[in-house]
C-alpha positions in Angstrom: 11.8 -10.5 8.2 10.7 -7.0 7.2 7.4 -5.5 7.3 6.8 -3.9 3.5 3.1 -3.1 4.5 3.4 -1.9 8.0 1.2 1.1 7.6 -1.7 -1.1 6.2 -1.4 -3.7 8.8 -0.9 -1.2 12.1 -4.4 0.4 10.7 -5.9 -2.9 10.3 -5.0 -3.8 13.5 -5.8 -1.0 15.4 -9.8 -0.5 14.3 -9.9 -4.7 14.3 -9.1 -4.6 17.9 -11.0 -1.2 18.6 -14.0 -2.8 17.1 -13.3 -6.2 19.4 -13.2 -8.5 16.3 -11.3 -11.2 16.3 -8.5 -12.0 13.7 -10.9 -15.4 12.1 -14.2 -13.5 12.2 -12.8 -10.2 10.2 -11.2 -12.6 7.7 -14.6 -14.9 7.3 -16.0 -11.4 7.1 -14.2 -10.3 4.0 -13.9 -13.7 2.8 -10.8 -15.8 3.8 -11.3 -19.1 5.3 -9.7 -18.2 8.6 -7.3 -15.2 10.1 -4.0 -16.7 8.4 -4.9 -13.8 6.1 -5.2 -10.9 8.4 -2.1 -12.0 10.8 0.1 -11.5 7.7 -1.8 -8.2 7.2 -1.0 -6.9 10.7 2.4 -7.9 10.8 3.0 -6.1 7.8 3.7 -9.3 5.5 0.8 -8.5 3.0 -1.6 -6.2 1.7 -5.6 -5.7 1.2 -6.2 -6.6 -2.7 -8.2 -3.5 -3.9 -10.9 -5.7 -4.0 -11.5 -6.1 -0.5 -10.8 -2.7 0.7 -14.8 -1.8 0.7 -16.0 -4.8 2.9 -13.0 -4.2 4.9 -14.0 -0.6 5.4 -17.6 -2.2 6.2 -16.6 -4.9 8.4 -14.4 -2.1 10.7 -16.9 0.3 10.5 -14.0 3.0 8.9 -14.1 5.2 6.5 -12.3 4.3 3.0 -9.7 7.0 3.2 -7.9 5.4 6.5 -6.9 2.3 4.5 -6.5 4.1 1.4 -3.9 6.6 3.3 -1.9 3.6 4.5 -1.5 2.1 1.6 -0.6 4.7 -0.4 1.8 5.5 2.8 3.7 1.6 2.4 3.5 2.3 -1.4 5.2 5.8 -1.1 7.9 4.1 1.4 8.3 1.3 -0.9 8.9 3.1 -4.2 10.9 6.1 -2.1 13.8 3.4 -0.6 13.3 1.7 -4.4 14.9 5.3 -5.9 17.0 5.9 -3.3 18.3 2.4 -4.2 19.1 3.3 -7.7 20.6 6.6 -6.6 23.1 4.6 -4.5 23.8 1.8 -6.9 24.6 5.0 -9.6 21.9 2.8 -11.9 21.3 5.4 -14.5 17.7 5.6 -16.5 17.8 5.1 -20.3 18.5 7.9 -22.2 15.5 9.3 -24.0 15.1 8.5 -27.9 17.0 12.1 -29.6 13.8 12.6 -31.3 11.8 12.6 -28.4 14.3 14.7 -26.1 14.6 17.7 -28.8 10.7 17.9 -29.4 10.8 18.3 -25.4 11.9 21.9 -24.6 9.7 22.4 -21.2 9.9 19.7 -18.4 6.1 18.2 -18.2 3.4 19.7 -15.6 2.8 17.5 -12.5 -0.8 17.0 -12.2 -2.0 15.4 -8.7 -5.7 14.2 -9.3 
């Protein structure tokens, strides 16, 4: 079975066992009934829901930013092997609308917030 969130669950892991918590207290501690949840987590089967991140953060006594990074990380992977999928396969976008492709002279500006 592969691990889509591996990122997520090695930085779960790490600060859960750094901070001596056990798998059933840090999932009681964000709210699951026991450490089902945060097994799946660490072996890279599932990820925080953005909802939880905060008391997570709380409960390991982190920073936001660590779990942010690793998911973004496992997100970056996923959509990365995603393309590289298409590129392989030769799947081709759809062509753009001709009225939208000859108002377009200038390829857009990236903007990274």
């Amino acid at each position: 079975m592969s691990s889509k969130f591996k990122n997520i669950g090695k930085t779960v892991k790490t600060w859960r066992l750094h901070n001596d918590i056990s798998q059933a207290r840090l999932a009681k501690a964000i709210g699951y009934k026991n450490g089902q949840f945060i097994s799946n987590l660490e072996r890279g089967l599932s990820s925080i829901p953005h909802e939880k991140i905060l008391i997570l953060c709380e409960v390991l006594n982190i920073e936001t930013e660590w779990i942010v990074d690793a998911i973004l990380q496992d997100h970056r992977k996923e959509i990365t092997t995603c393309i590289d999928m298409c590129i392989i396969k030769k799947k081709e976008l759809p062509s753009m609308p001709k009225f939208l492709a000859s108002s377009m002279t200038n390829k857009p500006e990236l903007i990274y917030f």
